[in-house]
N, C-alpha and C positions, 0 to 999 in steps of 0.2 A: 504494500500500500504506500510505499515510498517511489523516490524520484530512482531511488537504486536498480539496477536491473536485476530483475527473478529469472530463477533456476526453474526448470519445469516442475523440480520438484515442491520447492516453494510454493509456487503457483497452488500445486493438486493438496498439498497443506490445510491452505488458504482456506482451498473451496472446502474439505473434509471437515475442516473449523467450524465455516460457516455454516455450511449446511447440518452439523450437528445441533450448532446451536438455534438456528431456524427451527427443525424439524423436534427440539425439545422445548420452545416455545422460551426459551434464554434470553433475556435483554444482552444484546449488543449494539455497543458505542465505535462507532470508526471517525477519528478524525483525519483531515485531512488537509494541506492549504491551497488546495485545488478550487480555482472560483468554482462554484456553482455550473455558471454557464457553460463549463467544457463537459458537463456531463452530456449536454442533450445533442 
């Protein structure tokens, strides 16, 4: 979630993470200092 570059395995981490915590219904916070606008 940084400017750093990710390893693939990073990456499938990430998703393992988040999806666990999605799918247990987990409050998670991600910051970031990415404007808004480059998400869309």
């Amino acid at each position: 979630l940084g400017a750093q570059a990710s390893t693939p395995w990073v990456k499938e981490k990430l998703d393992q993470l988040l999806t666990h915590r999605f799918n247990s219904e987990l409050p998670t916070v991600i910051v970031t200092i990415t404007p808004s606008y480059s998400f869309r």
